[in-house]
C-alpha positions as a Markdown table, in Angstrom:
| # | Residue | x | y | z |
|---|---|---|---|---|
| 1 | Unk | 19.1 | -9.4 | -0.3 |
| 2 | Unk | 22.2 | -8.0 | -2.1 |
| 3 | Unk | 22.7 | -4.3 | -1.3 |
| 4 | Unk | 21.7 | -4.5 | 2.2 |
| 5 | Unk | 22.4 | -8.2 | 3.4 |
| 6 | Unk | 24.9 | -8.5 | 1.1 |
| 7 | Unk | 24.5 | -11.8 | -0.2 |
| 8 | Unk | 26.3 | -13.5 | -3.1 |
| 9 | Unk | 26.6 | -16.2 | -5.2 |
| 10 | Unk | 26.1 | -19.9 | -3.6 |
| 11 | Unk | 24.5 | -18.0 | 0.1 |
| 12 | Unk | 21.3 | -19.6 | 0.9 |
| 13 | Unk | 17.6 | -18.3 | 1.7 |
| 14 | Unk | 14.4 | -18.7 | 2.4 |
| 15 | Unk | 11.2 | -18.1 | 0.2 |
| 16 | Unk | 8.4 | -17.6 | 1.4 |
| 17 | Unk | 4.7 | -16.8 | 0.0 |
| 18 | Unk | 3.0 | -15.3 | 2.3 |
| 19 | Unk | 0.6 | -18.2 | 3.1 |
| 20 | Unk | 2.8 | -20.7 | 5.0 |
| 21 | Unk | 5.0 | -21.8 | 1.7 |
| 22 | Unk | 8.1 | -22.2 | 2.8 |
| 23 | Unk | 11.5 | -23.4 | 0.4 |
| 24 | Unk | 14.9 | -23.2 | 0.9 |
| 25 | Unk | 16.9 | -22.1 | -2.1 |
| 26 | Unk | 20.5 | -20.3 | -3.3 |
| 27 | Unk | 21.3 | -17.8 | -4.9 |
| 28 | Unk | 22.8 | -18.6 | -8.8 |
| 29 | Unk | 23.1 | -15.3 | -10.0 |
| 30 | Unk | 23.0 | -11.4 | -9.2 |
| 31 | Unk | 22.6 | -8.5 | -11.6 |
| 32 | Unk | 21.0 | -5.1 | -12.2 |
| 33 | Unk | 17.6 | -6.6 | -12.7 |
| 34 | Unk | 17.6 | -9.0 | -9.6 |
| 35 | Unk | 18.7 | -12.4 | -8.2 |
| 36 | Unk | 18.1 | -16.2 | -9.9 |
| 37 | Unk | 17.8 | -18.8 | -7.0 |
| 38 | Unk | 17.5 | -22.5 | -7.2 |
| 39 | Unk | 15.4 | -24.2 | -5.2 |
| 40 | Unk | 17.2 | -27.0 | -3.3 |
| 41 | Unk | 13.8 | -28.6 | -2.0 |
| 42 | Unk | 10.3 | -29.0 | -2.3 |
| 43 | Unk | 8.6 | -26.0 | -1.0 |
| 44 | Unk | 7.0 | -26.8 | 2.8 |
| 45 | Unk | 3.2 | -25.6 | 3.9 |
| 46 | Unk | 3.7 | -24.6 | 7.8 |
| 47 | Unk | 0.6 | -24.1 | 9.4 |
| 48 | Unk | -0.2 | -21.1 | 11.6 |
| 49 | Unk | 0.8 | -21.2 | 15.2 |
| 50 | Unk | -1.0 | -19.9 | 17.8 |
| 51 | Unk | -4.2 | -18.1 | 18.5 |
| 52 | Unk | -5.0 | -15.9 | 15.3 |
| 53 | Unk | -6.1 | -12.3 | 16.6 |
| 54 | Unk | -7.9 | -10.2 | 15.0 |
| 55 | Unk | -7.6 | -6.4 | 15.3 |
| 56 | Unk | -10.4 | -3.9 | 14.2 |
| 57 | Unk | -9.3 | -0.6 | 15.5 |
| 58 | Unk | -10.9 | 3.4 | 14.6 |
| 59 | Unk | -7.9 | 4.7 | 13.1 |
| 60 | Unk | -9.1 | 6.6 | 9.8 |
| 61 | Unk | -8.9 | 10.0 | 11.1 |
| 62 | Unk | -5.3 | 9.5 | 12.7 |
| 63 | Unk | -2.8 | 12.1 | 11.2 |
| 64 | Unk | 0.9 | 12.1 | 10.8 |
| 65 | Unk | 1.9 | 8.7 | 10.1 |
| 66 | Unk | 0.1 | 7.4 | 13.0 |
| 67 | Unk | -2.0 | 5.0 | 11.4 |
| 68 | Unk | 0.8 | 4.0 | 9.4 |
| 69 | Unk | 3.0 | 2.8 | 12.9 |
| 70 | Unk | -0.5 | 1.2 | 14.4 |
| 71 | Unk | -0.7 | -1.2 | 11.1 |
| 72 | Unk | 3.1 | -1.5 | 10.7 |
| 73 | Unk | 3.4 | -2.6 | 14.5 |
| 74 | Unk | 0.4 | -4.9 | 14.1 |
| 75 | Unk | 2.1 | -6.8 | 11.4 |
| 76 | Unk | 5.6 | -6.9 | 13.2 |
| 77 | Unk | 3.7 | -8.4 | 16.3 |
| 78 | Unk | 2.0 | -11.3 | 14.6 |
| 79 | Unk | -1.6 | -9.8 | 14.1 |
| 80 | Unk | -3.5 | -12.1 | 11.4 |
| 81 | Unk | -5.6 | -9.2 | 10.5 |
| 82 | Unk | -6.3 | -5.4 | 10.9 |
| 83 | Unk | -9.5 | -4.2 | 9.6 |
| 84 | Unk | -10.5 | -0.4 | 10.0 |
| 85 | Unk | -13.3 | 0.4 | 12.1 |
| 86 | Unk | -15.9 | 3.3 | 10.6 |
| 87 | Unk | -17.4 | 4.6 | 14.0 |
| 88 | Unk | -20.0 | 7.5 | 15.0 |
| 89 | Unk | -16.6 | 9.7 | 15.2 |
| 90 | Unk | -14.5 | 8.1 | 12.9 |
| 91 | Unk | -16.8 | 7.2 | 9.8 |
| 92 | Unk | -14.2 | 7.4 | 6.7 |
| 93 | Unk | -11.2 | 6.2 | 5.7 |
| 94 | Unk | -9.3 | 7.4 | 2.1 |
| 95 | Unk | -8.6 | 5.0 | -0.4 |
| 96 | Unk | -5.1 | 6.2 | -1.2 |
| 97 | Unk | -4.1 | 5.8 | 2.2 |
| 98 | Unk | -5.3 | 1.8 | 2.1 |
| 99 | Unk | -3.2 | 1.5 | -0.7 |
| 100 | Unk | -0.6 | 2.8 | 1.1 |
| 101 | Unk | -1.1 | 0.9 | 4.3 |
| 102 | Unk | -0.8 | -2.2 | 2.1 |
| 103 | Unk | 2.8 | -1.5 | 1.2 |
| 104 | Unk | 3.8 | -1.2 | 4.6 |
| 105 | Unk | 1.9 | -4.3 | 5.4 |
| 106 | Unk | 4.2 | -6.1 | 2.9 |
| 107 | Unk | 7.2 | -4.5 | 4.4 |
| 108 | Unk | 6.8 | -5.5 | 7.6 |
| 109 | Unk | 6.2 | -9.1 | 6.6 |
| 110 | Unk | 9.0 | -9.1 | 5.0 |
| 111 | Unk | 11.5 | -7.3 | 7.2 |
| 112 | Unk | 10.0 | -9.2 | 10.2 |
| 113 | Unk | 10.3 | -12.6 | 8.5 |
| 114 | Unk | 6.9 | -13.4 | 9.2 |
| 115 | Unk | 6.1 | -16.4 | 6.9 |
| 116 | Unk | 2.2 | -15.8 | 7.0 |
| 117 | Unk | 1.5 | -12.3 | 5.9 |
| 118 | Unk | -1.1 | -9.9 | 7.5 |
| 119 | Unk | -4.1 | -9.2 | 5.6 |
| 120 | Unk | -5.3 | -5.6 | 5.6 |
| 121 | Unk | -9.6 | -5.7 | 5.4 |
| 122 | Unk | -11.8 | -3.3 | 4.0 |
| 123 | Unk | -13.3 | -0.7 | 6.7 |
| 124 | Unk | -16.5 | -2.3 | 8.1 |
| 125 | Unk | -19.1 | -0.7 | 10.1 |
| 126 | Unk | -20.0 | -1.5 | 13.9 |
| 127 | Unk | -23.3 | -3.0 | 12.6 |
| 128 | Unk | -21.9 | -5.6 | 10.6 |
| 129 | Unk | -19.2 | -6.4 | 13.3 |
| 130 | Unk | -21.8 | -7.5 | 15.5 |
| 131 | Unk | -22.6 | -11.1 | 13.6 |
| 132 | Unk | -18.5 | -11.4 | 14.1 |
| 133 | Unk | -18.4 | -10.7 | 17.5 |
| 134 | Unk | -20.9 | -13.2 | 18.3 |
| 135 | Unk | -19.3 | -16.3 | 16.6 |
| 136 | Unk | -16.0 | -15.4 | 18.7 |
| 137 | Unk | -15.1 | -16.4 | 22.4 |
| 138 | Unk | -12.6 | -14.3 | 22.8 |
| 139 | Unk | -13.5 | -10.7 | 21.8 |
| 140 | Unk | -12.1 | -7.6 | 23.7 |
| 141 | Unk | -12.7 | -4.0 | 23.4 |
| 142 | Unk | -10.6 | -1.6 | 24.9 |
| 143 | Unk | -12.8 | 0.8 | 27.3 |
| 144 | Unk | -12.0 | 3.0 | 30.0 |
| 145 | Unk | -12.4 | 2.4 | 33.1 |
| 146 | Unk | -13.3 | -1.3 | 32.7 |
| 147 | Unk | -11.3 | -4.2 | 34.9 |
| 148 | Unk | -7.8 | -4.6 | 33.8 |
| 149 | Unk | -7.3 | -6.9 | 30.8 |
| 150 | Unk | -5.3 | -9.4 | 32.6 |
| 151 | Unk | -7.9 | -10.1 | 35.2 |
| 152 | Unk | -10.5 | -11.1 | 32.2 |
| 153 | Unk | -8.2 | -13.8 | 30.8 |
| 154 | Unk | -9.5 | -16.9 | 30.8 |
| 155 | Unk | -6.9 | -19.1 | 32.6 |
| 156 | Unk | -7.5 | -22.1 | 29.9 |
| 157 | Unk | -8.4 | -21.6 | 26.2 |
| 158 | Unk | -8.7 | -23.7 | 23.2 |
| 159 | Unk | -9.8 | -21.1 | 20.7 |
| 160 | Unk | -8.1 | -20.7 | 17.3 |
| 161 | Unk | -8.4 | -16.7 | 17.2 |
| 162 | Unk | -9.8 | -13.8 | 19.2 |
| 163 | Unk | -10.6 | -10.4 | 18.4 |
| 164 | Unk | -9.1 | -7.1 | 19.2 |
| 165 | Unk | -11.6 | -3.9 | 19.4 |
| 166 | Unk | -10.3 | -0.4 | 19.5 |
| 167 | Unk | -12.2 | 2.8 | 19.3 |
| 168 | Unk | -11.7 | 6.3 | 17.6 |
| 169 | Unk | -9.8 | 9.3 | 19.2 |
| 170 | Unk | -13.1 | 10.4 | 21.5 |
| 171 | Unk | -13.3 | 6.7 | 22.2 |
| 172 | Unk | -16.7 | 4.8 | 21.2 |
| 173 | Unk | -20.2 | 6.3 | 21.8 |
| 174 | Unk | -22.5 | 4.9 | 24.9 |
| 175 | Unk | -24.5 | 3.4 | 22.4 |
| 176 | Unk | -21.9 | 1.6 | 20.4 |
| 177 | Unk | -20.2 | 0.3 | 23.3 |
| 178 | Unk | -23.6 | -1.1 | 24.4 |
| 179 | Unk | -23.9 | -2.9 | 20.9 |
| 180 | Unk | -20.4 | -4.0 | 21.3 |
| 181 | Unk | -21.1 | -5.9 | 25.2 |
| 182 | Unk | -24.7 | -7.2 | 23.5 |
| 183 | Unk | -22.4 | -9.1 | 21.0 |
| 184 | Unk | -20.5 | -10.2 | 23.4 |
| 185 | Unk | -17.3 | -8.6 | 23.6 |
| 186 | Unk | -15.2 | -8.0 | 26.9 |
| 187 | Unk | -15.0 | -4.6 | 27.8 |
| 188 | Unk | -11.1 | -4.3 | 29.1 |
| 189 | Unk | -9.1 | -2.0 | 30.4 |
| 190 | Unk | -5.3 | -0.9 | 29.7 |
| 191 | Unk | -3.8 | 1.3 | 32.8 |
| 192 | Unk | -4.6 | 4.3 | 34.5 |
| 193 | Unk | -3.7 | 6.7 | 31.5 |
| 194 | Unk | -5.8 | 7.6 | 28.7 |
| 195 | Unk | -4.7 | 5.7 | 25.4 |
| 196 | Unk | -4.2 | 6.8 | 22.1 |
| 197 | Unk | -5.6 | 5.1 | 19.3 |
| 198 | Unk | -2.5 | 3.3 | 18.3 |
| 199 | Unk | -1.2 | 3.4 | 21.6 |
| 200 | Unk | -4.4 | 1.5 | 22.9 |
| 201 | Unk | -4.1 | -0.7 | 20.1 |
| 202 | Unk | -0.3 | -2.2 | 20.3 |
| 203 | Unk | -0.9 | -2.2 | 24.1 |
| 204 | Unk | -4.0 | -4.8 | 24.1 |
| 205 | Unk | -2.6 | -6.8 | 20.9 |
| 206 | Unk | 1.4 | -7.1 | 23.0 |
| 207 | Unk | -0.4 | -8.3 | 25.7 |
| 208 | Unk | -3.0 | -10.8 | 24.1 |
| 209 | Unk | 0.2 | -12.2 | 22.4 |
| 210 | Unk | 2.2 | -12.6 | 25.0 |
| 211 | Unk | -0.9 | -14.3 | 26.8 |
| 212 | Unk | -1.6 | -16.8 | 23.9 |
| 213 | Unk | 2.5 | -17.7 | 23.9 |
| 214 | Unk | 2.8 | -18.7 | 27.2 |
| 215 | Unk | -0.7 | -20.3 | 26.7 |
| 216 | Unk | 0.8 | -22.0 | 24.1 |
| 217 | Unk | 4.1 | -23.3 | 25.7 |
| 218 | Unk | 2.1 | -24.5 | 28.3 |
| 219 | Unk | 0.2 | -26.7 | 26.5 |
| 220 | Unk | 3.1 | -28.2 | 24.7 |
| 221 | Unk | 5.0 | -29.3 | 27.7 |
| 222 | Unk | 1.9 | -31.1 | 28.8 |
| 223 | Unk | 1.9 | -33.3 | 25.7 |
């Protein structure tokens, strides 16, 4: 707040907790050590907004700061969750590197201003994403060569959250995206050109958002 924005004594902000608290305070004092701030209201608790997606995406084996753009991006765009995938061909992920992950998770909340934060999951396996999958209506897994993803939308929805299913590098097995379809998720597809991990990833979660935005405007000017 005070080296880069530059505020001073008697400027305003926001606090947030990263569950939907939300108070409005100013800044008293400003030292070495930090900032005081007053609080000038009762904090507020504002709901979440919107369909809540859910992304589970194979990106443990990505090198060279990739993984660390695909959750980084996932938090600026409004994802409620990433959870890493173990696959056939992606089957670990190192525990220093969650750690890391969930730094940049709260950076991004914070530099995006997002006032519910992202929560980064433990990797799960495909088997026990199967009992998820089938409490959702509105599941979606990338795969290649499947109808575009914007001819699947439903053209109504009244669904709270949706999930967002994205293989390794080498893309799922045959028999995991079978397990995937029996759960009922929506193979979808993304373009022409063969995706990236991450690449896949933002493409399908920009999209979905958009989607549930205008969805969501919609709606409001009919009330």
């Amino acid at each position: 707040m005070t080296r880069v924005l530059r505020l001073g004594i008697n400027d305003r902000v926001e606090l947030f907790d990263g569950t939907g608290g939300l108070v409005e305070g100013s800044i008293q004092k400003v030292d070495k050590g930090g900032s005081d701030v007053k609080l000038l209201e009762d904090a507020r608790l504002i709901a979440p907004d919107g369909i809540q997606w859910h992304v589970y995406a194979a990106f443990g084996t990505l090198k060279g700061g990739r993984a660390d753009w695909l959750v980084e991006k996932c938090t600026e765009l409004g994802a409620c969750s990433v959870t890493p995938l173990l696959t056939e061909r992606c089957h670990t992920v190192a525990e220093n590197r969650v750690d890391r992950l969930q730094r940049l998770v709260l950076a991004a909340v914070k530099q995006c201003q997002r006032i519910h934060g992202m929560l980064l999951n433990p990797p799960i396996q495909i088997a026990d994403l199967q009992s998820v999958i089938s409490q959702s209506k509105l599941a979606f897994v990338a795969s290649a060569e499947s109808p575009p993803l914007l001819s699947t939308l439903p053209k109504s929805c009244n669904e709270e959250s949706g999930l967002l299913i994205v293989g390794p590098e080498g893309d799922f097995t045959e028999e995991e995206v079978n397990v995937l379809k029996a759960s009922g998720a929506v193979p979808v597809g993304l373009g022409p050109c063969r995706l990236r991990v991450e690449t896949a990833t933002i493409s399908l979660l920009s999209a979905l958002m958009l989607w549930s935005d205008a969805h969501r405007q919609e709606t409001l000017k009919c009330r």
